[in-house]
RODREN-61636 format. One record per residue (C-alpha): z, y, x; residue number from 1. Coordinates in steps of 0.5 Angstrom, whole numbers, plus 2048, in hexadecimal, padded with zeros to 3 digits. Layout:
site z->Z y->Y x->X kollo->NUM
...
//
This chain:
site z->800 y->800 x->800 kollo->1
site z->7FD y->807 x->804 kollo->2
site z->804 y->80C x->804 kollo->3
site z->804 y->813 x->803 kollo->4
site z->809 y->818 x->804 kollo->5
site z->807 y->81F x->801 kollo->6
site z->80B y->825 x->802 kollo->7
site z->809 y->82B x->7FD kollo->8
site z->802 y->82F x->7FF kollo->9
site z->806 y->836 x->800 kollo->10
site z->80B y->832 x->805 kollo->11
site z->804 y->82F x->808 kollo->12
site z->801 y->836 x->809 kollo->13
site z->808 y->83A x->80C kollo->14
site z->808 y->834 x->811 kollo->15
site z->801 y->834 x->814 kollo->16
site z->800 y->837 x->81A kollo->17
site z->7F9 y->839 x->81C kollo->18
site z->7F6 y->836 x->824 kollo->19
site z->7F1 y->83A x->827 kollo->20
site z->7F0 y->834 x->82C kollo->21
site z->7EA y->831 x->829 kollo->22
site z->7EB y->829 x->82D kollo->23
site z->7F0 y->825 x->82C kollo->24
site z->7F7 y->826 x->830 kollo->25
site z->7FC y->822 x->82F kollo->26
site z->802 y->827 x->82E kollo->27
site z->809 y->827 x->829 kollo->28
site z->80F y->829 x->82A kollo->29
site z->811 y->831 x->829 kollo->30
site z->817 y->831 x->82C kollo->31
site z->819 y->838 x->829 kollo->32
site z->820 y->83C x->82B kollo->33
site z->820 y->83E x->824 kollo->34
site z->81E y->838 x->81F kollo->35
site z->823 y->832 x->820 kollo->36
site z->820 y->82D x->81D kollo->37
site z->824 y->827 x->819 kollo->38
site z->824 y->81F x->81B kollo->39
site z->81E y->81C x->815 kollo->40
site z->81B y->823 x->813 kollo->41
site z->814 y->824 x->810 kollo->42
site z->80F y->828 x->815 kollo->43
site z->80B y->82C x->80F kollo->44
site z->804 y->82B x->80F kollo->45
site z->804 y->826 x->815 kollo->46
site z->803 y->81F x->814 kollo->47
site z->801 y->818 x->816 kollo->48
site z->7FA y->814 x->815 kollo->49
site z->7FB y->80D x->816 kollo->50
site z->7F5 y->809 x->816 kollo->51
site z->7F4 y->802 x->813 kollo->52
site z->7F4 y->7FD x->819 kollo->53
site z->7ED y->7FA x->819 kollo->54
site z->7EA y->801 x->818 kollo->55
site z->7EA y->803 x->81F kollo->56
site z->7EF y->801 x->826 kollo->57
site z->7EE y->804 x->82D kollo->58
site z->7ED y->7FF x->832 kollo->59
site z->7F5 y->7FD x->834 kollo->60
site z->7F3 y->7FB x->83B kollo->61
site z->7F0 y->802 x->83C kollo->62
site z->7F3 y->806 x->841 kollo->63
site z->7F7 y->80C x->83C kollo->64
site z->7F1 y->811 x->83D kollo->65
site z->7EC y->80E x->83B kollo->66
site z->7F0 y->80A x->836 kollo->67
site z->7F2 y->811 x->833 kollo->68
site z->7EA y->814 x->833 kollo->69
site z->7E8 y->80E x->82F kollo->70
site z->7ED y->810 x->82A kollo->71
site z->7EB y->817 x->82B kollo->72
site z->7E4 y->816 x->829 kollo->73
site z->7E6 y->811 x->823 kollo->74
site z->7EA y->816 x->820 kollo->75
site z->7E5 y->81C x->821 kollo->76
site z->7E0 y->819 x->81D kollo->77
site z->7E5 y->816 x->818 kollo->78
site z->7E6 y->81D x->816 kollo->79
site z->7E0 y->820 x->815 kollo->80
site z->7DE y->81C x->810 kollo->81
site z->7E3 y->820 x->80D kollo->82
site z->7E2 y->827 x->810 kollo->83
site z->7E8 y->828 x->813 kollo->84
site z->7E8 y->82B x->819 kollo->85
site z->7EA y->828 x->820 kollo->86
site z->7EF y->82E x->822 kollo->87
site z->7F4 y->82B x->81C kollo->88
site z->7F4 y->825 x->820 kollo->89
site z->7FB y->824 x->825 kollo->90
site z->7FB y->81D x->827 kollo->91
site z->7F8 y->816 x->827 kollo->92
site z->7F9 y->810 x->828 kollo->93
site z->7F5 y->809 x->82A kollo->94
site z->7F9 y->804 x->82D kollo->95
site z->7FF y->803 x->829 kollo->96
site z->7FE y->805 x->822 kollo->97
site z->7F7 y->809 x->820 kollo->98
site z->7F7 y->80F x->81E kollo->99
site z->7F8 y->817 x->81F kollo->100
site z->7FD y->81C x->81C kollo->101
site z->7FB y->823 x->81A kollo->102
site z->7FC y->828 x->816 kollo->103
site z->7F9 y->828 x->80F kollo->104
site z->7F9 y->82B x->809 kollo->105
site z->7FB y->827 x->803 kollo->106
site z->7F2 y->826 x->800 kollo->107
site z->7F2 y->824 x->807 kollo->108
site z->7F7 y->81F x->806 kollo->109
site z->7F4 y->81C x->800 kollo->110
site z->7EE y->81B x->803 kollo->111
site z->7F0 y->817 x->809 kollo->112
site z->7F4 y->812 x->804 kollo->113
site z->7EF y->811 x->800 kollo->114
site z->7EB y->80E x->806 kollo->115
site z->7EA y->807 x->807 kollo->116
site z->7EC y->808 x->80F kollo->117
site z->7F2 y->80B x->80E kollo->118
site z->7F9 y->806 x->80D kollo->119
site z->7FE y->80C x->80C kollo->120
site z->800 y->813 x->80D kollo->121
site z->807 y->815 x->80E kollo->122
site z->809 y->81D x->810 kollo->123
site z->80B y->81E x->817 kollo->124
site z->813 y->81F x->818 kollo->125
site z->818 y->821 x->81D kollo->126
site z->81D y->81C x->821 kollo->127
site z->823 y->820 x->824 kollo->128
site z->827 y->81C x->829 kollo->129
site z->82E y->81B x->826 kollo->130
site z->833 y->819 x->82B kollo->131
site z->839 y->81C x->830 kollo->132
site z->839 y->81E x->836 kollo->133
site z->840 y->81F x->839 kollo->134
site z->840 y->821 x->83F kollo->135
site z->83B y->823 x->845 kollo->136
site z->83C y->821 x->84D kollo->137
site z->838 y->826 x->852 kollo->138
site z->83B y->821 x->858 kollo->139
site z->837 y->81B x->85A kollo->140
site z->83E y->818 x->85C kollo->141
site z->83F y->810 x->860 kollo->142
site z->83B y->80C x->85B kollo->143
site z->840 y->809 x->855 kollo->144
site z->83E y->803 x->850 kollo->145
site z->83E y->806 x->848 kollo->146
site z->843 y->802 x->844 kollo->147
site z->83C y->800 x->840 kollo->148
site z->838 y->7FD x->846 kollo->149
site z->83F y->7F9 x->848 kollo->150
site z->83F y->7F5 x->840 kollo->151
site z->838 y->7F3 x->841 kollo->152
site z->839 y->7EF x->846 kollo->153
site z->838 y->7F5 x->84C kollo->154
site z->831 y->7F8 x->84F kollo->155
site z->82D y->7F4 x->853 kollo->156
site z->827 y->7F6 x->858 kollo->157
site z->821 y->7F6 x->855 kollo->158
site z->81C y->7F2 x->858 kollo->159
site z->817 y->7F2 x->852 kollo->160
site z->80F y->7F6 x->852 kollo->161
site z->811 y->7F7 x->84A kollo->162
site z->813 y->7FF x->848 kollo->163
site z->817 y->801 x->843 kollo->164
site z->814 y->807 x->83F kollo->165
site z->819 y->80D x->83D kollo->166
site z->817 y->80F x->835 kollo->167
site z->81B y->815 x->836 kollo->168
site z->81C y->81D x->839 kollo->169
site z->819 y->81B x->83F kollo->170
site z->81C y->819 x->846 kollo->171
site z->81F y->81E x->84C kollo->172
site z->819 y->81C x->84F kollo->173
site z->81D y->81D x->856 kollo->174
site z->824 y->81A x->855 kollo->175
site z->826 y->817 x->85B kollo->176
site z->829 y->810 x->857 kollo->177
site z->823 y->810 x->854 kollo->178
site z->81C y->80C x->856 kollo->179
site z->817 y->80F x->851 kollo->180
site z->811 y->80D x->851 kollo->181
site z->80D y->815 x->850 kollo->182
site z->806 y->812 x->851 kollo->183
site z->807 y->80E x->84A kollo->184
site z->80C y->813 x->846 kollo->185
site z->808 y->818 x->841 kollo->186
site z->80A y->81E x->83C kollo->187
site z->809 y->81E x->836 kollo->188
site z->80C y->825 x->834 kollo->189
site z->809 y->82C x->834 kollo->190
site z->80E y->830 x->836 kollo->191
site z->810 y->82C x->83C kollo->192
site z->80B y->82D x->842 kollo->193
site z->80C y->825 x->845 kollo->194
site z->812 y->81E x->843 kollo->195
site z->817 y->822 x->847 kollo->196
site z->81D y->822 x->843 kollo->197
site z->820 y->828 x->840 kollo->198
site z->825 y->824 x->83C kollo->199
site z->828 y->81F x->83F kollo->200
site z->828 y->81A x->83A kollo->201
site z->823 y->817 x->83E kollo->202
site z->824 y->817 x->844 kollo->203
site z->82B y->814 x->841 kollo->204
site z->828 y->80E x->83E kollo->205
site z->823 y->80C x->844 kollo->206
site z->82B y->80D x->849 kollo->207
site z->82D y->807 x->844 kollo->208
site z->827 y->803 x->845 kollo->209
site z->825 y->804 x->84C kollo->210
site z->82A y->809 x->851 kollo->211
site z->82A y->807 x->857 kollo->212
site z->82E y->802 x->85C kollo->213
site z->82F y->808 x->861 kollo->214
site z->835 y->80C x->862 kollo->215
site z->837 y->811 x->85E kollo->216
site z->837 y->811 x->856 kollo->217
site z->837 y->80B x->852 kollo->218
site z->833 y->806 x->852 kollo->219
site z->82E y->802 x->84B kollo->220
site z->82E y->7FC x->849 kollo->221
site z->827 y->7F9 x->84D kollo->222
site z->828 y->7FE x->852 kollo->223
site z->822 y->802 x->855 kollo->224
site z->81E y->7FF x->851 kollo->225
site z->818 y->804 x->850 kollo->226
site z->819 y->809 x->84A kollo->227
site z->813 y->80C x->847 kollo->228
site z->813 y->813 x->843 kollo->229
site z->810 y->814 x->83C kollo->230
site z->812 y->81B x->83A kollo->231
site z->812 y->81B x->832 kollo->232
site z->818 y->820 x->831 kollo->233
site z->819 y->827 x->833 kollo->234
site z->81F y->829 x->837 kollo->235
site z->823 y->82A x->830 kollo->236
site z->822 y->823 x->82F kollo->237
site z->81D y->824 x->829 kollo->238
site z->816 y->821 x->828 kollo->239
site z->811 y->820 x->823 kollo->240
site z->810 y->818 x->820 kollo->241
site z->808 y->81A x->822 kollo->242
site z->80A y->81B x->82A kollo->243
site z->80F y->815 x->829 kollo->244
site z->809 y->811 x->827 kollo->245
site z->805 y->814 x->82D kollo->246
site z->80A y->811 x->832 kollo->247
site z->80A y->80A x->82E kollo->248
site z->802 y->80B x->82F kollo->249
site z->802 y->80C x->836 kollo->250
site z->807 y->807 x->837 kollo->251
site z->803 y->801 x->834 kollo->252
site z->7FD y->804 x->838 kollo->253
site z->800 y->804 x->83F kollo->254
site z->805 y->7FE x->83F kollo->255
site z->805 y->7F7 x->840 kollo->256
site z->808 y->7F1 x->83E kollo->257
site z->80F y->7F1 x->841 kollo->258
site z->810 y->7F9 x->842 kollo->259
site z->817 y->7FC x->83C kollo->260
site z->817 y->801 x->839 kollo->261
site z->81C y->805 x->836 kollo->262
site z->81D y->809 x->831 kollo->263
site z->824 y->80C x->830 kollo->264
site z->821 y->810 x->829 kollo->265
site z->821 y->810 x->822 kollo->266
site z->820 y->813 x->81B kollo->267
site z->81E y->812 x->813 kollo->268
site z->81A y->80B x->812 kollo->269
site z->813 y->80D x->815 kollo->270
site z->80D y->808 x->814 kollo->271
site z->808 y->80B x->819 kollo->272
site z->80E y->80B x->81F kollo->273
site z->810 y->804 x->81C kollo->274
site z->809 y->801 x->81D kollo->275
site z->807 y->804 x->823 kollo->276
site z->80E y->800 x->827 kollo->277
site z->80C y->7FA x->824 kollo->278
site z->805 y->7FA x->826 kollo->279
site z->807 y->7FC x->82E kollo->280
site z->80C y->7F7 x->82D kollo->281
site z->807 y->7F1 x->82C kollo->282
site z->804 y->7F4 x->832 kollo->283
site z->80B y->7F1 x->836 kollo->284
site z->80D y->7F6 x->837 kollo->285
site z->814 y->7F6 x->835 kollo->286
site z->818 y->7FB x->831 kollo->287
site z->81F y->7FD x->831 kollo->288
site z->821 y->802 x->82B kollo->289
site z->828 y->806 x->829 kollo->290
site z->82A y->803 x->822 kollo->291
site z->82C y->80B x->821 kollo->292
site z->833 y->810 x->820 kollo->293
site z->833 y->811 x->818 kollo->294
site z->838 y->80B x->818 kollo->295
site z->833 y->808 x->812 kollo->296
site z->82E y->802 x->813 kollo->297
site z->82A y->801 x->818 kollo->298
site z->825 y->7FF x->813 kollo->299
site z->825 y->807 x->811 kollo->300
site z->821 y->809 x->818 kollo->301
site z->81B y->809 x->81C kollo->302
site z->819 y->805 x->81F kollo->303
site z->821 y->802 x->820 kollo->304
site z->81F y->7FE x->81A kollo->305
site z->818 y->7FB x->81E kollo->306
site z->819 y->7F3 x->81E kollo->307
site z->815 y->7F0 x->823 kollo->308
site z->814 y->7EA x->829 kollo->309
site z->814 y->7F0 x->82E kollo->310
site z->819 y->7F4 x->82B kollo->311
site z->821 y->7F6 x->82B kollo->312
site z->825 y->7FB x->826 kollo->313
site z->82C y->7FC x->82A kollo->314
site z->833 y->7FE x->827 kollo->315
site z->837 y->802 x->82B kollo->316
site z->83F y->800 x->82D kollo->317
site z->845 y->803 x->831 kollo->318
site z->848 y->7FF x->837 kollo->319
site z->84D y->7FC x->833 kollo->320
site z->847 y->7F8 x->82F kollo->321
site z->847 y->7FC x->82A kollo->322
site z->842 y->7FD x->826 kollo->323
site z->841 y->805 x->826 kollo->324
site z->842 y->809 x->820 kollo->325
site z->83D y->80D x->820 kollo->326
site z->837 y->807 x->821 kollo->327
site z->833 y->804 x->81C kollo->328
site z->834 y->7FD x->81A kollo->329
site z->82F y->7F8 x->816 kollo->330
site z->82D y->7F1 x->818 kollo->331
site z->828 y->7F1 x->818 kollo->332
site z->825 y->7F6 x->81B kollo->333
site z->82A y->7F6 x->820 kollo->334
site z->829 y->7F0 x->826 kollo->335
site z->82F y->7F2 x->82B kollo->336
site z->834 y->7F8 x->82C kollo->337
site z->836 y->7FB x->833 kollo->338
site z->83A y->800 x->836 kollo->339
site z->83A y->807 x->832 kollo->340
site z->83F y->80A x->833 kollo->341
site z->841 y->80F x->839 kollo->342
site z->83B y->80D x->83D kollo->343
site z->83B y->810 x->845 kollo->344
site z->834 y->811 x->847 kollo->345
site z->82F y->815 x->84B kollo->346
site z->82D y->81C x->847 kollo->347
site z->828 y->822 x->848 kollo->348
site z->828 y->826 x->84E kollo->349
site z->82A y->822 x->853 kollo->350
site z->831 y->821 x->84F kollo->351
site z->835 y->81B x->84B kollo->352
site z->838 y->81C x->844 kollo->353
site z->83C y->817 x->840 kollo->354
site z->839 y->816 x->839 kollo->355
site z->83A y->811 x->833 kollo->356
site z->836 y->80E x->82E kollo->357
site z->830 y->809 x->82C kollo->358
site z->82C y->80D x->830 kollo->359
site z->831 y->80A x->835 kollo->360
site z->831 y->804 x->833 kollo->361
site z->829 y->802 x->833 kollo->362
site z->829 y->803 x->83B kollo->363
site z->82E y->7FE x->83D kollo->364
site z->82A y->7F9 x->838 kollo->365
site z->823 y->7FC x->83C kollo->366
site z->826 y->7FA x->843 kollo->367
site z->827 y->7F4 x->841 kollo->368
site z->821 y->7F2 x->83D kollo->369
site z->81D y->7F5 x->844 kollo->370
site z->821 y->7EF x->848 kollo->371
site z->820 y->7E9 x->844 kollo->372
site z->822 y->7E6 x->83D kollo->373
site z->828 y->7E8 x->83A kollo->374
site z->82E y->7E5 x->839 kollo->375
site z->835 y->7E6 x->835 kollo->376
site z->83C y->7E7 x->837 kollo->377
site z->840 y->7E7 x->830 kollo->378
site z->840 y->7EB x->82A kollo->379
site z->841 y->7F3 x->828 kollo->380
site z->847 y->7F3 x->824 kollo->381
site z->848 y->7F7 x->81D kollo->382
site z->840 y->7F7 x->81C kollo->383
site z->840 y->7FA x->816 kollo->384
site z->83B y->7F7 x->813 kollo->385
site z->83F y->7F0 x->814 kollo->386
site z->83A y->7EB x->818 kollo->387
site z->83D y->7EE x->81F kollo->388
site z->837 y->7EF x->824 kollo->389
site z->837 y->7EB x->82A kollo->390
site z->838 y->7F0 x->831 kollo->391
site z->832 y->7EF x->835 kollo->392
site z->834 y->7ED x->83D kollo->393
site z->82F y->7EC x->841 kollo->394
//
């Protein structure tokens, strides 16, 4: 059954934004000082087309540009069948899900849904990062081992030729205890000039997955094990699904078989997001997944709620093996719970913070699926949904 969600026209037109650029650029996230934008909200007039699958797919083998320009020119002559003007296109996508986002009016909307090549059509919305920082470090002090990495089972060097690809704010591209793999790394972001972080959430998660074996700061889970930055956030923690899914997109085009990805991030169900995950997961490459902080279930956010052989929803806990009040429950989707609470890991510039969340958690679980098949050491206590999820350990 197609889907559509349609605001009204008024809100349709006070939200389109005139482009001069006549090619299609990818672009997203406003990150203005003024706006403050709330977790699930609706982008007036800016909305996803999703193709049905057996209308058009990009070579997935393709390197990412040449799978992206094939996409390009599909979606540019799809919409002049329409009359649509290639300026209202934002991005396109080819090698997880097909389709594009752009900003439409709602005739234009109708028209596209009642094309046979169309499968559904959302409106865009935002993500904003919930989570807490509790506090930051300037000082790469002696190396410690985080109370997290210790309940797993302790870090181990990473040896692998697998990466774990970063869905987040960026990476500190530079950070001392951190191996990231800059030549593979991207932005998706239009206001931010490359992957660097300008956050810190990434490059707190990457600390989680893979800091070094050194002698200073902390160390992760497969340490210094390569981290690849794919910028979607802003540096306020926020983004478009449409700039999430281009991230997705290039993951599936640019990962291979065995490689992690992490995406400590999540909103409203959102198909479009949902799909392209579990299409980039049937490539092999494997998904780890915050369950959320809205203490609900986790079959209520995307893409937590995605099932799949290659995929991994992870609850958050404290060192007690409490299960952490601020995390979402359900299983399924949720396969594994890990450390969440008070997580010390690197940061932006150069530093290191103390952090808690899922978005804490899904690391942790990340730098072990990078190492092999996980493994269990007991049960999460109080789970609130009474089927206590099992602590994943390396």
């Amino acid at each position: 059954m197609r889907k559509i969600f349609i605001l009204s026209l008024t809100l349709l037109i006070l939200g389109v934004v005139s482009c001069q650029k006549e090619e299609i650029t990818p672009s997203v996230t406003t990150d203005q000082d003024v706006i403050v934008f709330k977790n699930g909200d609706i982008i007036p007039g800016k909305f996803i087309v999703v193709f049905k699958p057996d209308t058009f797919k990009a070579s997935i083998n393709l390197p990412f540009e040449e799978s992206q320009l094939q996409a390009q020119k599909y979606v540019t002559s799809f919409i002049s069948d329409f009359g649509i003007p290639v300026k209202q296109i934002d991005q396109v996508y080819g090698a997880a899900i097909s389709g594009f986002s752009a900003e439409l009016s709602e005739l234009q909307v109708n028209m596209l849904l009642n094309d046979k090549r169309v499968a559904y059509i959302e409106p865009d919305r935002w993500i904003v990062l919930d989570y807490k920082v509790e506090e930051t470090s300037d000082a790469a002090k002696a190396q410690t081992f985080p109370w997290g990495i210790t309940r797993i089972g302790g870090a181990v060097n990473y040896t692998g030729t697998n990466v774990a690809w970063i869905i987040d704010t960026g990476i500190d591209l530079d950070h001392p205890d951190l191996n990231v793999n800059v030549a593979k790394s991207k932005n998706f972001v239009r206001t931010a000039k490359s992957p660097d972080d300008d956050n810190g959430h990434g490059s707190h998660v990457a600390g989680t997955v893979g800091a070094k074996n050194n002698d200073i700061g902390v160390i992760g889970v497969a340490a210094g094990a390569p981290v690849v930055a794919v910028k979607v956030l802003d540096r306020r923690g926020s983004g478009a699904y449409s700039t999430i899914i281009s991230g997705v997109n290039y993951v599936a085009s640019a990962g291979v078989a065995g490689d992690v990805a992490n995406m400590s991030l999540g909103g409203p169900i959102y198909q479009a997001l949902d799909d392209a995950v579990l299409a980039a997961s049937n490539k092999g490459i494997k998904f780890c997944l915050a369950a959320g902080n809205e203490s609900t279930d986790a079959n209520n956010s995307s893409p937590a709620r995605v099932n799949g052989t290659y995929i991994y929803t992870i609850s958050a806990m404290d060192s007690a093996d409490k299960f952490a009040s601020f995390s979402n429950y359900g299983n399924p989707p949720v396969d594994y719970c890990a450390p969440g609470v008070s997580i010390y890991s690197t940061y932006k510039s150069g530093k290191y913070a103390t952090l808690s969340g899922t978005s804490m958690a899904s690391p942790h679980a990340c730098g072990v699926v990078l190492l092999g098949a996980p493994k269990t050491d007991g049960y999460v206590l109080n789970d609130p949904d009474g089927k206590p999820d099992p602590i994943i350990h390396r």
